[in-house]
C-alpha positions as a Markdown table, in Angstrom:
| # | Residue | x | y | z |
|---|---|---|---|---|
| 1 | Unk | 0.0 | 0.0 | 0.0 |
| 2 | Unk | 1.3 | 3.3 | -1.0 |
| 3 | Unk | 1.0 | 6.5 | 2.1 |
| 4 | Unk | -2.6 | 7.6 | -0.2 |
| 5 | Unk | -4.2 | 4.2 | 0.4 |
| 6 | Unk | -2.9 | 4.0 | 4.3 |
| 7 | Unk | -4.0 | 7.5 | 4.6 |
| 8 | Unk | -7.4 | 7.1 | 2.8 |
| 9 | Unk | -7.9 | 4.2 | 5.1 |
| 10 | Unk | -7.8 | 5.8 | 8.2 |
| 11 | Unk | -9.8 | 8.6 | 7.1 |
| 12 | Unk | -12.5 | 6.9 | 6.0 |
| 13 | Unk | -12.3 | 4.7 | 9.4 |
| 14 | Unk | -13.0 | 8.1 | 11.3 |
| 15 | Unk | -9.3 | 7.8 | 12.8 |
| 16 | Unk | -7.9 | 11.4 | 10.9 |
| 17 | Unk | -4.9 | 12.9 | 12.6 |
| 18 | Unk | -3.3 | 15.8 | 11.1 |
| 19 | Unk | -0.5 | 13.8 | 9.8 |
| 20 | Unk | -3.1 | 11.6 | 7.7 |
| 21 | Unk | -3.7 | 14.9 | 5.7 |
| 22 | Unk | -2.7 | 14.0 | 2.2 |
| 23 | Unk | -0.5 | 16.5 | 0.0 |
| 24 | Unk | -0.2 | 16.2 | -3.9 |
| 25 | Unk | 1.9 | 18.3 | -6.4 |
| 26 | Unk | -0.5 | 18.4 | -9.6 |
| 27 | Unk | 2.5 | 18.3 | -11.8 |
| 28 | Unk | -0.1 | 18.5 | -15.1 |
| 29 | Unk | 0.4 | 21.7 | -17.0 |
| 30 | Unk | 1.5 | 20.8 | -19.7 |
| 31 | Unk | -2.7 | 18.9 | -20.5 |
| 32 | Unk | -3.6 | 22.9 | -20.2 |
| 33 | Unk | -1.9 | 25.7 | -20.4 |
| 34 | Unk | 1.0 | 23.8 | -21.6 |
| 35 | Unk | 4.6 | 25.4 | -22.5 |
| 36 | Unk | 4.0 | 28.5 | -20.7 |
| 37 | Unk | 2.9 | 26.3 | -17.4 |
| 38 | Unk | 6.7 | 24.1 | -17.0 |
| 39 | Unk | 7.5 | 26.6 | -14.3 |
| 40 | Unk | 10.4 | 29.0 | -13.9 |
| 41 | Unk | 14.1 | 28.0 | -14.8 |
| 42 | Unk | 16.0 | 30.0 | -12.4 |
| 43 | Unk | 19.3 | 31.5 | -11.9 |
| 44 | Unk | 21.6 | 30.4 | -9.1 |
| 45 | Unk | 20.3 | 33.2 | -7.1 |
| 46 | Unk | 16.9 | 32.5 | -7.8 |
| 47 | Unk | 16.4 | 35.1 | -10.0 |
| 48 | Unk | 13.5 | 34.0 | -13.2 |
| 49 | Unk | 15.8 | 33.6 | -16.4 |
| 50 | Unk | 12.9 | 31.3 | -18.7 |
| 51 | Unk | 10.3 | 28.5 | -18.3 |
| 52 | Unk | 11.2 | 25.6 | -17.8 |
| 53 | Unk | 11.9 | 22.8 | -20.8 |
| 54 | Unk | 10.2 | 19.3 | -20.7 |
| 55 | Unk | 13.1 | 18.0 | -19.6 |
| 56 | Unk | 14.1 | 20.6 | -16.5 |
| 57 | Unk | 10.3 | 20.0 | -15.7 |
| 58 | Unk | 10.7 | 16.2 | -15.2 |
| 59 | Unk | 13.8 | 16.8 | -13.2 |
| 60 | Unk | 11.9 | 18.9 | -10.7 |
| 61 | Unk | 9.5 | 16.0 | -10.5 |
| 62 | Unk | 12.0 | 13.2 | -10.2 |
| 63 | Unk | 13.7 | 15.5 | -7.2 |
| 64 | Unk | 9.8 | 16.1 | -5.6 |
| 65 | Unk | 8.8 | 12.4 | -5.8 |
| 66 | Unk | 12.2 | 11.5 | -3.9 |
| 67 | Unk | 12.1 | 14.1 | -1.2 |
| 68 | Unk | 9.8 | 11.5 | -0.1 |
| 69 | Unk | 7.0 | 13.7 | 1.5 |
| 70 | Unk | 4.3 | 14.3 | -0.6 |
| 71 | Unk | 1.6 | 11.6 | -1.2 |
| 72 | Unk | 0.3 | 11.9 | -4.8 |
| 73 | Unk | 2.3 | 12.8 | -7.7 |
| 74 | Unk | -0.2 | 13.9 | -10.8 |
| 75 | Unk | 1.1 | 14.2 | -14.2 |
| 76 | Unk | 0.4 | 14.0 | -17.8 |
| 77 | Unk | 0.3 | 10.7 | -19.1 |
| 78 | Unk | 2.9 | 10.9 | -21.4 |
| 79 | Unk | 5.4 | 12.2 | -18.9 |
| 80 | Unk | 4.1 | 9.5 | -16.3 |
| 81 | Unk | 5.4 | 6.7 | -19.0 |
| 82 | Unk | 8.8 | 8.4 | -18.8 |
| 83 | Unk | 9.5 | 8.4 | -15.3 |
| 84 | Unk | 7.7 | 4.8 | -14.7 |
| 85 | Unk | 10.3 | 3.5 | -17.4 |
| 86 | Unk | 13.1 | 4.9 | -15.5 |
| 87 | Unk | 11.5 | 3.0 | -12.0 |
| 88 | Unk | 11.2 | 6.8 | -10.4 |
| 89 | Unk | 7.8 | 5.3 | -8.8 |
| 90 | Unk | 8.8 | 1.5 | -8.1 |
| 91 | Unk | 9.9 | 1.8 | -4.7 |
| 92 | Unk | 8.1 | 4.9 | -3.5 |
| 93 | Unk | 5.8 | 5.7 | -1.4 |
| 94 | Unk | 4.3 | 8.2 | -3.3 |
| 95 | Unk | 1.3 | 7.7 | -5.7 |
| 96 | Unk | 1.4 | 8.8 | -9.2 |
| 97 | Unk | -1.7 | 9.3 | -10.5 |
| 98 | Unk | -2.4 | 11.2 | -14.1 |
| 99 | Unk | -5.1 | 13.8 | -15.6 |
| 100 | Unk | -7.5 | 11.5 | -17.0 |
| 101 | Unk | -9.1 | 14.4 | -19.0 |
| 102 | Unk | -8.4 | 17.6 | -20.5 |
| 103 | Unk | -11.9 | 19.8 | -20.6 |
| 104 | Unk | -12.0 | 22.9 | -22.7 |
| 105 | Unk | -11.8 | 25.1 | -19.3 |
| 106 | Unk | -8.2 | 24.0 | -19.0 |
| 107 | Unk | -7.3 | 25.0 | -22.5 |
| 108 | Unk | -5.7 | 28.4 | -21.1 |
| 109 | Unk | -2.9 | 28.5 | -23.6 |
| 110 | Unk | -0.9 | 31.7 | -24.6 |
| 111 | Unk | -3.6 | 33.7 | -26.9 |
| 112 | Unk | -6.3 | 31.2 | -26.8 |
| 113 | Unk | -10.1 | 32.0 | -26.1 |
| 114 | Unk | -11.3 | 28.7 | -25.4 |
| 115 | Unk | -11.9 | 29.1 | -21.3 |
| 116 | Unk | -14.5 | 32.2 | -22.1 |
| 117 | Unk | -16.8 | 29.6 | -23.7 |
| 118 | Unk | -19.0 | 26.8 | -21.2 |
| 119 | Unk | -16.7 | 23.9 | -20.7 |
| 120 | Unk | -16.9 | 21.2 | -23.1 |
| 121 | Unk | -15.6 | 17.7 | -22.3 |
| 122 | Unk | -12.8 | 16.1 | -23.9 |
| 123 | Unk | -10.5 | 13.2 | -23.3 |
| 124 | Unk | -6.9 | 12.6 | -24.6 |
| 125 | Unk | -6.1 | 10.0 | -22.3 |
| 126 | Unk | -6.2 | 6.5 | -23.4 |
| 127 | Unk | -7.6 | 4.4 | -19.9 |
| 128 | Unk | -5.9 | 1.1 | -21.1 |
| 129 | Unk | -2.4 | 2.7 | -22.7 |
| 130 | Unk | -2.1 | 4.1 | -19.2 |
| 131 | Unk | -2.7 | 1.8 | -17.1 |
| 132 | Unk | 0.6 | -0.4 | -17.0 |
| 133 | Unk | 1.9 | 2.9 | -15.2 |
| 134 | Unk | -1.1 | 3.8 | -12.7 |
| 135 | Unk | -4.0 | 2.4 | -11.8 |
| 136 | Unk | -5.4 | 6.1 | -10.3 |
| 137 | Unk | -6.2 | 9.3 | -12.8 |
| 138 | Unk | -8.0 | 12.7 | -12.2 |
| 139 | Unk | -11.1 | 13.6 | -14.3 |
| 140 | Unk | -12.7 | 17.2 | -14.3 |
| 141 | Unk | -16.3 | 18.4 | -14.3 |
| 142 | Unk | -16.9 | 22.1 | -14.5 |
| 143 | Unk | -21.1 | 22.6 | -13.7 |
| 144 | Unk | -21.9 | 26.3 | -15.7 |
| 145 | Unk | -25.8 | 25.9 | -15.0 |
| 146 | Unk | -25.7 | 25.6 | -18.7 |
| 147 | Unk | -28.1 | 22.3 | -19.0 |
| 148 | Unk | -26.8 | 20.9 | -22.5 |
| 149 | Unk | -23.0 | 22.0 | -21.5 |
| 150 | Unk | -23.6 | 20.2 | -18.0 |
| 151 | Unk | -25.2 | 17.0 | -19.5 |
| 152 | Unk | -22.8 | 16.8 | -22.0 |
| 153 | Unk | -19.8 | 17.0 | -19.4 |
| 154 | Unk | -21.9 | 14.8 | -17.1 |
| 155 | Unk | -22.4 | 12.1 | -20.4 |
| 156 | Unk | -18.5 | 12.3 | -20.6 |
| 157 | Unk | -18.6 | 11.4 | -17.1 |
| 158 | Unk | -20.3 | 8.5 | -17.1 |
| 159 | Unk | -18.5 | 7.0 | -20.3 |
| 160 | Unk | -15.2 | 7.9 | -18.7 |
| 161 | Unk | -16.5 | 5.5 | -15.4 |
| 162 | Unk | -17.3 | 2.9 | -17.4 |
| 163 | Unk | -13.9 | 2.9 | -19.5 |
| 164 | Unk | -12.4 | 3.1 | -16.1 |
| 165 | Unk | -14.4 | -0.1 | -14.6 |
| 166 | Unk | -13.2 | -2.0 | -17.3 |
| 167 | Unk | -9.7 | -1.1 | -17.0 |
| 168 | Unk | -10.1 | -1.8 | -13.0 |
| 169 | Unk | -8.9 | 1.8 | -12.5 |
| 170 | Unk | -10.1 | 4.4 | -10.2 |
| 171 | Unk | -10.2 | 8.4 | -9.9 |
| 172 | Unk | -10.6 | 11.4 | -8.1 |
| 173 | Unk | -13.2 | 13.9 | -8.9 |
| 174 | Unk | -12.1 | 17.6 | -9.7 |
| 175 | Unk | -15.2 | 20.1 | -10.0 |
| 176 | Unk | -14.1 | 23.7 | -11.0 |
| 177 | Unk | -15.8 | 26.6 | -10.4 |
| 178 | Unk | -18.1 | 27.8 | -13.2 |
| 179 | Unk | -15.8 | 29.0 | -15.9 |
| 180 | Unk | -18.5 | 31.2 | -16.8 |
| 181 | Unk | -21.6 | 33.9 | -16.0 |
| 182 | Unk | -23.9 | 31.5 | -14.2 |
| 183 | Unk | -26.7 | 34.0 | -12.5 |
| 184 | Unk | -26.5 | 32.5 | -9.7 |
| 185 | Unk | -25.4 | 34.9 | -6.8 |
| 186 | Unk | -22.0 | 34.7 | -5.3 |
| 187 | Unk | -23.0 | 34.1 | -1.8 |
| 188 | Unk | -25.2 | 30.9 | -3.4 |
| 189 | Unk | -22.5 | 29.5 | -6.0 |
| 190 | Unk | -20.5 | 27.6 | -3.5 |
| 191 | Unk | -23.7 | 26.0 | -2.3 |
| 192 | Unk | -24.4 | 25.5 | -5.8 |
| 193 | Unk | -21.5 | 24.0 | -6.7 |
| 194 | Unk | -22.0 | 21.2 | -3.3 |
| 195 | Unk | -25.3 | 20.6 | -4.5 |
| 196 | Unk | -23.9 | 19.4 | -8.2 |
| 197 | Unk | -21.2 | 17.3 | -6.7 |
| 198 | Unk | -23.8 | 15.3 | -4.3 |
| 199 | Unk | -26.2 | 14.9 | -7.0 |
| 200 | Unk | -23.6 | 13.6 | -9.4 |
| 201 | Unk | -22.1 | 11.0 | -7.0 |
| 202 | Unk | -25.5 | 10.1 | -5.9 |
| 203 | Unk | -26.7 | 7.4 | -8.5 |
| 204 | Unk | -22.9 | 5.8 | -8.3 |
| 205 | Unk | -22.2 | 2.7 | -6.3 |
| 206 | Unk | -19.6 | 2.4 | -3.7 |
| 207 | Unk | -17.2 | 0.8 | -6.4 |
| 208 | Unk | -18.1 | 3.8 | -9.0 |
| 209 | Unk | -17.5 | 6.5 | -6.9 |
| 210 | Unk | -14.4 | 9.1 | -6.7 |
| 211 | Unk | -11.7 | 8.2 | -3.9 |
| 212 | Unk | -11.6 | 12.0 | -3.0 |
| 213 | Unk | -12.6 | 15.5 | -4.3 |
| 214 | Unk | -10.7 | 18.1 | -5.5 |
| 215 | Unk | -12.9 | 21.5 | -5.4 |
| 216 | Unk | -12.3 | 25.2 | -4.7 |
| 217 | Unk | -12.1 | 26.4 | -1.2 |
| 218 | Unk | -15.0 | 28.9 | -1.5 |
| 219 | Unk | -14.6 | 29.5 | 2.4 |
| 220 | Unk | -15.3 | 27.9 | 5.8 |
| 221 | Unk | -19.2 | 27.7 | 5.4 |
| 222 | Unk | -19.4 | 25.9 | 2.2 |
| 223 | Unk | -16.5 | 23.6 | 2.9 |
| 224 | Unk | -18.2 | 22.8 | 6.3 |
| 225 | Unk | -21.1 | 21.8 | 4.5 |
| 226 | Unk | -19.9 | 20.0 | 2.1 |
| 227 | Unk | -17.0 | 17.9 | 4.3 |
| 228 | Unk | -19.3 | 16.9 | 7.0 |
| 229 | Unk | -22.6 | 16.0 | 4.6 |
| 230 | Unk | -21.2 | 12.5 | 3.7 |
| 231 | Unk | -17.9 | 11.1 | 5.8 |
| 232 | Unk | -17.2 | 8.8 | 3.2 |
| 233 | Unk | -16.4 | 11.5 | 0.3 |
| 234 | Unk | -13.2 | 12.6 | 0.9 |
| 235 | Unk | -12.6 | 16.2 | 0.4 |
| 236 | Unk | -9.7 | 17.9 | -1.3 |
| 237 | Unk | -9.1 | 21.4 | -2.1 |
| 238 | Unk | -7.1 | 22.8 | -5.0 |
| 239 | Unk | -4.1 | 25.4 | -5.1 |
| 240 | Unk | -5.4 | 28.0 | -7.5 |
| 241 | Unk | -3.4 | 30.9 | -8.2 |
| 242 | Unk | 0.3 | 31.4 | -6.9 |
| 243 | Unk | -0.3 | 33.8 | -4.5 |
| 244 | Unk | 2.1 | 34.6 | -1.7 |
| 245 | Unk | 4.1 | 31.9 | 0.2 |
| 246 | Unk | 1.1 | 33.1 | 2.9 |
| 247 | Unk | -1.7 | 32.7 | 0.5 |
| 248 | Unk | -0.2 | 28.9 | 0.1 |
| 249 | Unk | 0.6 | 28.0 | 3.9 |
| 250 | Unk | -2.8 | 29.5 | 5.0 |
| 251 | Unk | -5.2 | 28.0 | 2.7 |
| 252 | Unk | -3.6 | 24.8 | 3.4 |
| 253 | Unk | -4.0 | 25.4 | 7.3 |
| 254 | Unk | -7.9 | 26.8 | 6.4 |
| 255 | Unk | -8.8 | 24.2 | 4.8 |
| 256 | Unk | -7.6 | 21.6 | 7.0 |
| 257 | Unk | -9.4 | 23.1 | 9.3 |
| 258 | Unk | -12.7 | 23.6 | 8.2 |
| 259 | Unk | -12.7 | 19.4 | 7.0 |
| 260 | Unk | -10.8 | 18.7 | 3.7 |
| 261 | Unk | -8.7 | 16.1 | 4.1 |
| 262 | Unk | -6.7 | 16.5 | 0.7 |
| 263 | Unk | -4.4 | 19.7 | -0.7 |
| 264 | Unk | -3.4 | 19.2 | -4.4 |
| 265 | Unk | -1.5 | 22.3 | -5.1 |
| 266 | Unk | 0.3 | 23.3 | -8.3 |
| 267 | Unk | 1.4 | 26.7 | -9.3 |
| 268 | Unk | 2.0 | 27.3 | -5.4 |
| 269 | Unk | 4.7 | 24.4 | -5.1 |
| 270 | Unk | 5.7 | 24.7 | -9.2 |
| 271 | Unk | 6.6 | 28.3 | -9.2 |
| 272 | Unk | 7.9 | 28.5 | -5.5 |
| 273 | Unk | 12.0 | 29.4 | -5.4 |
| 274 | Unk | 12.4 | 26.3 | -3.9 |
| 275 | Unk | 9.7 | 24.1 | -4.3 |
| 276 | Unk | 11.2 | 21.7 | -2.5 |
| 277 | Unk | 11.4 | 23.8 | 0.6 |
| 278 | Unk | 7.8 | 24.8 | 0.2 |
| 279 | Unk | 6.5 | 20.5 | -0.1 |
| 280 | Unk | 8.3 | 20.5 | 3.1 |
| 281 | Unk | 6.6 | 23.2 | 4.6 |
| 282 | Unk | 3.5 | 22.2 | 3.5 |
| 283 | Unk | 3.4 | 19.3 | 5.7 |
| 284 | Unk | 4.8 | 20.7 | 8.7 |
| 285 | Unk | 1.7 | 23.2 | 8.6 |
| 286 | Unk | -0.7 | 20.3 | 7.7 |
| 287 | Unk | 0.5 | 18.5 | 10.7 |
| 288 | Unk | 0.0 | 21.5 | 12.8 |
| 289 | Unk | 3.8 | 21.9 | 13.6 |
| 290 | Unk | 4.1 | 25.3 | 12.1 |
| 291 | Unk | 1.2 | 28.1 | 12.0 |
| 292 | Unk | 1.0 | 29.9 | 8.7 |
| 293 | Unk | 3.1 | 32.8 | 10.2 |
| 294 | Unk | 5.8 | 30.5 | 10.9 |
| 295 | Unk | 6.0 | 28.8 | 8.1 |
| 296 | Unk | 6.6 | 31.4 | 5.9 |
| 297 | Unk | 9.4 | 32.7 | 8.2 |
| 298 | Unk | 10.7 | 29.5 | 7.8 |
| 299 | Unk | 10.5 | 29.1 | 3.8 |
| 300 | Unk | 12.4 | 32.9 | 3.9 |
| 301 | Unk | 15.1 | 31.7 | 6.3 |
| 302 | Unk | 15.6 | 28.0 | 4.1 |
| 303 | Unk | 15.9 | 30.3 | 0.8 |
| 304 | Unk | 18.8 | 32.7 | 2.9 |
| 305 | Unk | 20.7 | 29.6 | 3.7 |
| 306 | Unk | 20.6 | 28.3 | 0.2 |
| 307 | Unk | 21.7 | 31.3 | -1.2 |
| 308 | Unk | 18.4 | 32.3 | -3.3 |
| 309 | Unk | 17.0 | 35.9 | -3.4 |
| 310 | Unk | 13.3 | 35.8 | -3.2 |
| 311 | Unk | 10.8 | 36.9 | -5.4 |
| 312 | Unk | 8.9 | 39.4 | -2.3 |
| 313 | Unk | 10.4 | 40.5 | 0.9 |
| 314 | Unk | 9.2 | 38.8 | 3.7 |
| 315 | Unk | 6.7 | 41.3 | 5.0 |
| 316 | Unk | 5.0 | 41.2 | 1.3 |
| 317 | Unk | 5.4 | 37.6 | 1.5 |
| 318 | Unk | 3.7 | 37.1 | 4.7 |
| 319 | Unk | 0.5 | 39.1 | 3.3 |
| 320 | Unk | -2.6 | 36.9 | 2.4 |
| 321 | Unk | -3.9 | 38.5 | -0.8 |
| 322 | Unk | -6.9 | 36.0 | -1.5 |
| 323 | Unk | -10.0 | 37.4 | -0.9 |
| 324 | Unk | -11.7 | 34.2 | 0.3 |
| 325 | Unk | -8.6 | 33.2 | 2.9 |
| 326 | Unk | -9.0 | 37.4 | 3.9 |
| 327 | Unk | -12.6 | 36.5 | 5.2 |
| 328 | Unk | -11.5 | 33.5 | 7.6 |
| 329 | Unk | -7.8 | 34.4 | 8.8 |
């Protein structure tokens, strides 16, 4: 059993701890934004000097996976049959797990205009070339309260379960927010958004049925709701934007607290100075070894002692900027 399934286990048992919370780095740019999403290659000093190539990309993974801390590693497929070729995953502890789908919402390439339009399914991903290198992918819905777009991405959905039974492989469910003008109110749309995932799930069996979420954090209230409406659906929250190092450390500690039980984090760990420095934080602020505060002090004092200027000063850096972590800190 890999750290997900021993983690899963106990959460679903009603035995969480705060070391049971479960960290991935969604290494999968390159099924959206692409190019422009490999991340930073930086000077010595820290300092941005171009993105990333493929190749830098994978070695930031390979170095991630062996640090050894994190529990889920998602990536593309195709980069997933690289590094399982090479054994990077054969005697790890860490799950890989790849995008299972690639919906038009995600299509945020340099130019494009594709993400202003209701998101339309679509699937790259071949189940059965996969699975000789995972047996666990992520698939996307984004609900616009656009009822042809929604039972079109919901259709998708349940074609993509049944490729997945037959292939004995299993997922976890990412639901965006609406991509685009809904009408529905702002205070309302989280609760709109709970209400779409606990319909969806409704009609599946157990063995049909996402091992976790991965869903905005659209504050303490709707997460509340949502966490504590059905114990056995796991809840995960995703990174979002950047931000600050704060931004990162604090919805991490938010969300934790208000009952997700996952983090799956990409641009925060990806275009971090050190993102290696910043997995490990993560986890010391998951396990409630480090406030927030701390942990950011922290993150500043490991980039001084490895010699790498950062991209804010530590004041600026220790600023929460997101409007829904504003609300709750």
């Amino acid at each position: 059993m890999t750290r997900l399934d021993t983690k899963l286990a106990r959460i679903l048992a009603g035995q969480y701890r705060p070391d049971d919370f479960i960290i991935a780095d969604a290494k999968d740019p390159d099924m959206g934004p692409s190019l422009g999403a490999s991340g930073p290659h930086r000077a010595a000093d820290g300092s941005f000097t171009r993105n990333r190539t493929r190749a830098e990309f994978l070695d930031q993974i390979r170095a991630i996976v062996r640090q050894d801390i994190l529990d889920v590693m998602l990536v593309s497929a195709s980069n997933l049959e690289v590094l399982s070729k090479e054994g990077l995953f054969r005697d790890s502890a860490v799950k890989p797990a790849i995008r299972a789908n690639d919906t038009t919402d995600i299509w945020v390439m340099r130019g494009a205009t594709y993400n202003r339009r209701p998101s339309h399914p679509f699937r790259s991903v071949s189940i059965a070339g996969v699975r000789p290198y995972t047996d666990l992918g992520l698939y996307s819905v984004t609900f616009n309260n656009d009822l042809d777009a929604d039972i079109k991405s919901l259709e998708a959905f349940a074609a993509f379960r049944a490729d997945a039974a037959a292939n004995d492989f299993s997922y976890f469910l990412e639901v965006f927010n609406p991509n685009v003008e809904t009408g529905i109110a702002p205070d309302v749309l989280p609760h709109y958004i709970n209400d779409c995932i606990a319909r969806c799930v409704a009609g599946l069996v157990a063995a049909n049925r996402p091992r976790f979420l991965k869903i905005a954090y659209n504050g303490p209230k709707a997460l509340e709701e949502l966490a504590s409406f059905d114990p056995s659906l796991v809840v995960g929250v995703l990174g979002g934007g950047a931000g600050t190092t704060r931004d990162c450390f604090e919805l991490l500690a938010q969300s934790e607290k208000y009952g997700a039980r996952v983090a799956l984090f990409g641009r925060k760990i990806n275009l971090a100075e050190s993102p290696l420095a910043m997995v490990a934080l993560m986890r010391e602020v998951a396990s409630h070894n480090l406030s927030p505060d701390e942990a950011v002090r922290a993150y500043h004092g490991e980039l001084a002692r490895q010699g790498i200027k950062p991209t804010r000063a530590l004041a600026d850096d220790n600023t929460i900027t997101e409007a829904v972590l504003k609300h709750a800190a």
